[in-house]
N, C-alpha and C positions, 0 to 999 in steps of 0.2 A: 254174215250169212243171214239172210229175209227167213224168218220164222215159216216154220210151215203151218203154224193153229194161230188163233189170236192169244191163247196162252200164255207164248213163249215169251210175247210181245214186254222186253223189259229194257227196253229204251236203250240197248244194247251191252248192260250191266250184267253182270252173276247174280239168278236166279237166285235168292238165301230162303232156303223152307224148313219153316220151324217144324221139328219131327215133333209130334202130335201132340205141336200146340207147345209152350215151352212154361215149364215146371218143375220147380229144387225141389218141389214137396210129393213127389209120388203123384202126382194128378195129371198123368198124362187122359188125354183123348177128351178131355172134360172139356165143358163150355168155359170156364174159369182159365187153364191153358191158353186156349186157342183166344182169349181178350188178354190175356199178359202177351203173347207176341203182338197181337192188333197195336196193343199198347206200346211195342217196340218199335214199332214200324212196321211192322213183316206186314207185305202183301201176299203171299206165298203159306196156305201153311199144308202140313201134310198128317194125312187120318187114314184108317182102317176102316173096312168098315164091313158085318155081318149082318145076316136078317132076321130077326126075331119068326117064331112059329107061322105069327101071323102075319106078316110078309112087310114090320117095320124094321127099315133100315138103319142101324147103330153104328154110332164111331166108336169100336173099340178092336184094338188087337187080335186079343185071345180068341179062339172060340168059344171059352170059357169064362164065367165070371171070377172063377176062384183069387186067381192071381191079383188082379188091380179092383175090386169091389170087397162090400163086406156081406157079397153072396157067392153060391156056389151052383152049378149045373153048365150046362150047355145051351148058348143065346137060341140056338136053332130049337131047342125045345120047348122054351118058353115064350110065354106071350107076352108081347109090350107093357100089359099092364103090369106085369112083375116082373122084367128087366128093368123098367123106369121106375121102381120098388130100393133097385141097389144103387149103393156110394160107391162113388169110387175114393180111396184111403178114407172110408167110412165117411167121407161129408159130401162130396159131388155126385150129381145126377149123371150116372150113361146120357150121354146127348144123341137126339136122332139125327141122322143126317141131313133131313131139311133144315136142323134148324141151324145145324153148322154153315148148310147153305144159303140160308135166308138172314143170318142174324149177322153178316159183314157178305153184303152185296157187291162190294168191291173187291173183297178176297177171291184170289184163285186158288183153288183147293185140291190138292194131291192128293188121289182114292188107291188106295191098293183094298182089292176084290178079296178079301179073307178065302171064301170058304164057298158053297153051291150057294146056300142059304143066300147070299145077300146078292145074286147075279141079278132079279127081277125087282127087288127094293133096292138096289142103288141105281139102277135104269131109271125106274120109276118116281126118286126122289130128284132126280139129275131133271124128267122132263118134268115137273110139277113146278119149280123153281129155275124153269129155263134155265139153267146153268150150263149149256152146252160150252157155251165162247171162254167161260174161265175154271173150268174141270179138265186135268188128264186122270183118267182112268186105266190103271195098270190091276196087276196081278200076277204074282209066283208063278202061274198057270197060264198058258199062252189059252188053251181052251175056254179059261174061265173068263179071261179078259172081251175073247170074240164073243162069247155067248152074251156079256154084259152089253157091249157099242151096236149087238145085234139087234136089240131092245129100242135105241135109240132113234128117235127121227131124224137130228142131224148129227155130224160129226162131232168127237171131241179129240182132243189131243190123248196121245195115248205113247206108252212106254212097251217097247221089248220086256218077255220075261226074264229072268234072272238068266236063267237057263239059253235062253235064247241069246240075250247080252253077250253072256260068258263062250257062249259058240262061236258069234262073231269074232270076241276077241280072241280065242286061238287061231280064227281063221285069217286075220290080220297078219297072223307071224307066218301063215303057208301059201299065202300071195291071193285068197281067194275073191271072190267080187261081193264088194262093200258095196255095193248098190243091192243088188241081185238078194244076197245073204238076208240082206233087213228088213227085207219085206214092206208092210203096210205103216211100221211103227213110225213114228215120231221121234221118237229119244232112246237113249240107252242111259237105264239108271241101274245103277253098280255099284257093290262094294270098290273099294280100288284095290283091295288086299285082303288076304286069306291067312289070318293071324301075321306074323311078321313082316311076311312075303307078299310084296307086291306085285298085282301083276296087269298095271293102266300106266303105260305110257305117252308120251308125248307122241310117239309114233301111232298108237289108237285114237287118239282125240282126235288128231290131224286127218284120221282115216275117215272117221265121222263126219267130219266135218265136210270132208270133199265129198260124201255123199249125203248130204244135204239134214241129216243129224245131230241133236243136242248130248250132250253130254252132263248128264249128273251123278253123283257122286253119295253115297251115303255111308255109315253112319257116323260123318266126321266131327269129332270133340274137342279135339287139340288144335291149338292156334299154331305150332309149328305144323301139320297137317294140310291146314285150311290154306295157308300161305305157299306149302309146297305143289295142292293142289291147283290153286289158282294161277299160279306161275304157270303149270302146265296148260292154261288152256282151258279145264272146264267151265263147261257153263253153268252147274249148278252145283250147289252144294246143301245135303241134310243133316242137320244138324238138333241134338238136344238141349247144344248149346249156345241155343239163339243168340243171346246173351254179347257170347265171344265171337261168335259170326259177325255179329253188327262189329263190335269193334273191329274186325278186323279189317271188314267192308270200308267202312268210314274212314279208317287211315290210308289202305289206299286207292280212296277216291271213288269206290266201285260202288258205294250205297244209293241204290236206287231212292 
C-alpha cells in the first residue's frame, strides 16, 4: 500500500511509536522520555499536547498539572512562565512542543489535540518548525482535529477520531462503504479492545487497507499482544513499552 503522507513512509515496516516517549520512572511527556526512545531507535514517538493561557504549546496529557507534575491547576489557565515552573515526578521540565519538534528533526511525531486550548498553539508550533512532512495530527474530537489542520498551510497526516474509528468499525460488520465512511483521514488509530473483549479484526485491517488506510493500534504492552497484533496485519503499533516493541520488532525482522 503507497502511503498517503510522507509520514507513513517506513520503508514498508510497522510503524513502533513510543507512547510519550518511553519511561519506567513516571516521566512520561518529558524531553528525558522522548531521548530514551531516540536512544532506542524510535523514529516514531507519540505526545499530547495543550496550550498554556498564553497561547504556548505543551506536551503533556492531562489538562491538568496535578497528576504527572509537582504542580497543581489547569495548563489552560496558566501562563508558560509557570507551567515551565513544574516537574514532572518532581525533576523534569513540561516540554513545549517546538522543542519536541526541533530537538530530533528527524523524528515523526504523533500529536493528539488535548483540549480547545492547544488547537492554535499546536498549528502554530507545527508551522514555526516546518514540520508538516513528519507530524500526524489527531484528536478524540473530530472538530477539534479540523479546527487544528485548519490553521495549517500545508497538509499533514492525520488519524480518524476514536469515535469515528469505532463507527467505521461497526460499519465494516454491516457491509457499509469503507471509502465513503472515512472521509479525509489517513489512518485509524484504536484501541483493538475494550477490556477483555476484542473487537479489530483481520476482517477490519483488510477493510482498511482496501480503502487506502493505515492501521494503528494502541495502548499495546504485552509481547503476546504485540505479536498477535502484528500477525493480523497492523501497521502500527503504541506502545509504553518501547522497550518490548523493539524486541519484538527485531526478532521478527520488522525493525525499521
Amino acid at each position: 500500500m503507497t502511503p498517503r503522507h510522507p509520514y507513513f513512509d517506513n520503508g514498508g515496516r510497522p510503524i513502533a511509536l513510543a507512547h510519550r516517549g518511553f519511561s519506567l520512572e513516571g516521566l512520561e511527556n518529558s524531553m528525558k522520555a522522548f531521548q530514551a526512545a531516540v536512544d532506542l531507535g524510535y523514529r516514531y514517538l507519540e505526545t499530547d499536547a495543550h496550550g498554556t493561557r498564553d497561547g504556548v504549546a505543551v506536551a503533556l496529557h492531562d489538562e491538568t498539572l496535578d497528576r504527572t507534575t509537582d504542580a497543581t491547576g489547569l495548563v489552560a489557565e496558566r501562563d508558560w512562565d509557570s507551567v515551565k515552573a513544574a516537574r514532572i515526578g518532581g525533576v523534569e521540565p513540561v516540554p513545549r512542543l517546538d522543542d519536541v519538534l526541533g530537538t530530533w528533526p528527524d523524528a515523526r511525531i504523533n500529536i493528539d489535540v488535548k483540549g480547545e486550548s492547544g488547537i492554535r498553539p499546536v498549528a502554530e508550533a507545527i508551522e514555526r518548525t516546518r514540520s508538516h512532512d513528519r507530524v500526524c495530527v489527531g484528536s478524540f474530537s473530530a472538530d477539534r482535529r479540523r479546527a487544528t489542520l485548519k490553521l495549517l498551510s500545508r497538509p499533514v497526516a492525520t488519524p480518524a477520531s476514536e469515535r469515528e474509528a469505532i463507527a467505521w468499525l461497526v460499519g465494516t460488520w454491516v457491509g457499509a462503504d469503507a471509502h465513503a465512511s472515512l472521509g479525509d483521514v489517513d489512518a485509524l488509530q484504536i484501541p483493538w479492545r475494550k477490556g477483555p473483549v476484542p473487537f479489530l479484526f483481520a476482517r477490519q485491517i483488510e477493510a482498511a487497507h482496501a480503502a487506502g488506510r493505515e492501521v494503528h493500534v494502541w495502548t499495546v504492552n504485552r509481547r503476546d499482544h504485540m505479536v498477535h497484533l502484528l500477525d493480523l496485519g497492523v501497521d502500527g503499533l503504541v506502545s509504553d513499552r518501547a522497550d518490548i516493541l523493539k524486541e519484538v520488532l527485531v526478532a521478527r525482522g520488522q525493525w525499521a
